[in-house]
N, C-alpha and C positions, 0 to 999 in steps of 0.2 A: 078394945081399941088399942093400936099398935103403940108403943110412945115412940116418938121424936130421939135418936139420940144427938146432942147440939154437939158433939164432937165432929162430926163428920160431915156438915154443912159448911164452915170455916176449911176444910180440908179439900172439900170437893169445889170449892171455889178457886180457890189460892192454885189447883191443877186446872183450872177452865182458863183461871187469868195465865197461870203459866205457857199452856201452849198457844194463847193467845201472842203473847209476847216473843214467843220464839216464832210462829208465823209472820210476825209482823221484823222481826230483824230478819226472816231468809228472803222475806221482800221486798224490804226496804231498803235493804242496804245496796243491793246491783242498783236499784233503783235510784239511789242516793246519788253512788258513784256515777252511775249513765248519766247524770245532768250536773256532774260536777266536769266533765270533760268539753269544753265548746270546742270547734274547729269548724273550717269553713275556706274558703278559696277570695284573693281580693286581685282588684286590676285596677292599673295603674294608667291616667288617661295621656298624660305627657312619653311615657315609653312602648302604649300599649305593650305591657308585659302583663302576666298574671303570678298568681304564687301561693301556696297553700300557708293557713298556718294554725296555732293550736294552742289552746292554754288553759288554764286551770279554773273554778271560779268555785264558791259559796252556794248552793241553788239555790233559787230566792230573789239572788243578793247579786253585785256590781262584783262584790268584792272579791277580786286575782289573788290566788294561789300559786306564787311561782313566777316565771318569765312566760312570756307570750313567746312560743318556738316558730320561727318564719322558716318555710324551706325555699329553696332555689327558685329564681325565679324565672320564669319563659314566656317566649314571645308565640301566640298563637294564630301569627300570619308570619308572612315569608317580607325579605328586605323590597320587594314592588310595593309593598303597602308602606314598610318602615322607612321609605327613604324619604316618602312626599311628608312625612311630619314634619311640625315645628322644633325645634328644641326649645326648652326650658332651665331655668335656674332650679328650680322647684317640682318636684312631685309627689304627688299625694295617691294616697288609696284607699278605690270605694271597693267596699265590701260587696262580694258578686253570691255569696253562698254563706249560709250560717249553720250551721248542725249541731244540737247540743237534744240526748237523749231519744226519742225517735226519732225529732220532727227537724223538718230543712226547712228553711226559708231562705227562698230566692230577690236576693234584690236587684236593682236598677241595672247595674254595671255588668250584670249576667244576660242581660237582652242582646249587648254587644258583646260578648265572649263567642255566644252561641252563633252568632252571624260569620265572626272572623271563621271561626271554627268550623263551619260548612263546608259540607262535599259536593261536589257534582256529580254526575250519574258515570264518571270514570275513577267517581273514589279519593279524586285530586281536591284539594282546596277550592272550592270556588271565586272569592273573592280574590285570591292571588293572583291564580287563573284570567280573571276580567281584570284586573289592574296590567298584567301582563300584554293582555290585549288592548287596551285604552290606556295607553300614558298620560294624556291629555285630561281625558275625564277623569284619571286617577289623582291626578296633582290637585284638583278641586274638589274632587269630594271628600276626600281623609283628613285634610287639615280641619274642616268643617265638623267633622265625625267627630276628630277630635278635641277640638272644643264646644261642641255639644256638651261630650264627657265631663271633661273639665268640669262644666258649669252644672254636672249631674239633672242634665235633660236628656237623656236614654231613653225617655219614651217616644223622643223623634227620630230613632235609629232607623226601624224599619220603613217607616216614609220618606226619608234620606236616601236610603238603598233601594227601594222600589225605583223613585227618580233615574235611579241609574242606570236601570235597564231599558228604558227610552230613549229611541237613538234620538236625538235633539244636537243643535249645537252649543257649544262649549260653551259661550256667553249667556244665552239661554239657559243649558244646563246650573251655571255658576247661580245666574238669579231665582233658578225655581228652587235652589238647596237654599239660599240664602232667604227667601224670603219665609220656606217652612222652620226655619228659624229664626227670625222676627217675629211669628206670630206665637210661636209657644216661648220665647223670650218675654212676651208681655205677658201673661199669666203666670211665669216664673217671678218675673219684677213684683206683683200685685202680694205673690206670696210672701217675697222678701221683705216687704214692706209694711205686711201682717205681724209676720213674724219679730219684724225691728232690726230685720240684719243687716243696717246699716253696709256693712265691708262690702260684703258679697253681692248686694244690690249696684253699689257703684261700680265693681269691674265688670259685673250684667251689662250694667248701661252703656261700660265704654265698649264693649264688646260691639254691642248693639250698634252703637254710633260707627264702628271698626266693617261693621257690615254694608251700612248703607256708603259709606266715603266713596266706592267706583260705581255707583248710578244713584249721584245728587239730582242729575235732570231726569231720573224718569219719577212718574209727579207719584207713585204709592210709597216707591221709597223716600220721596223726597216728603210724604207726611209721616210716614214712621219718622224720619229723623226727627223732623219740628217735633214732635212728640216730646222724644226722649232728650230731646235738646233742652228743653225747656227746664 
């Protein structure tokens, strides 16, 4: 029978864990760094602008590494859309795109990018396009749009914009935007008021009440108000 020699067990391990160790830093490390990089695109619902940006983190972890690098920022429709907004004191930005090591994640504020940012079948803008044709129905629908945004309800974008290609009149048109948001305003309210968010719930509601004020006499608006009145 062969013996054992115990030298060479210790030896032939300490090489197994070795290129163990060295496999695991030529994978680990791009791997490391790939989700130490976050970047991602945000929009802005007061200037409709957009704008990239980028910054460092911990993977795992919260924890920034560095300055967050914001680049230049642009408006992804033409002045027929930017002229019927509101202004503001204030602007804020939701996060439209996130990207950190393969994977993307698309949020809210990316439903309306992709909208503004649509061609029609000559390559042009669509949305500028139809604003350029309808001044009337333009002045009413994008203030709306954009405070939709604001109040980060972007899942009424494309029911907003459907409306719009209906030819209807103006006054009509104003109340069928207005009241598909009153109705997903109340499930927003419902949430806020889960959640405890106090702030954000009250400008919800004065909003709210800001919708229904030019048809107090027709009686669905005038029970959304009592509603939120109360």
């Amino acid at each position: 029978m062969a013996e054992i020699n115990p030298k060479k067990v210790p030896v032939r391990g300490i090489l197994i864990g070795t290129i163990v160790l060295i496999l695991c830093i030529l994978f680990g490390i791009p791997f490391f760094f790939a989700n130490m990089s976050i970047s991602g695109q945000e929009f802005c619902p007061q200037l409709f602008q957009k704008r990239d940006f980028s910054y460092w983190r911990l993977p795992g972890t919260k924890i920034r590494i560095g300055r967050t690098t914001l680049f230049p920022a642009v408006s992804p429709c033409s002045k027929f859309i930017l002229q019927t907004l509101a202004s503001g004191a204030t602007t804020d930005w939701h996060v439209a795109t996130l990207r950190y090591g393969t994977l993307t994640r698309e949020l809210g504020s990316k439903i309306l990018i992709d909208y503004l940012e649509a061609k029609d079948a000559d390559g042009a803008n669509a949305w500028d396009a139809w604003s350029f044709k309808n001044p009337q129905q333009a002045a009413v629908l994008w203030p709306i749009v954009q405070q939709v945004a604001i109040h980060e309800m972007y899942h009424c974008v494309p029911e907003l914009l459907r409306s719009a290609k209906s030819e209807i009149d103006v006054n009509e048109f104003d109340k069928s935007l207005r009241m598909v948001c009153l109705v997903a305003a109340q499930t927003k309210l419902k949430a806020l008021r889960e959640s405890k968010d106090s702030d954000r719930e009250k400008i919800l509601s004065r909003w709210v009440l800001e919708l229904t004020d030019d048809y107090q006499e027709d009686v669905e608006f005038a029970k959304i108000r009592l509603k939120f009145a109360d």
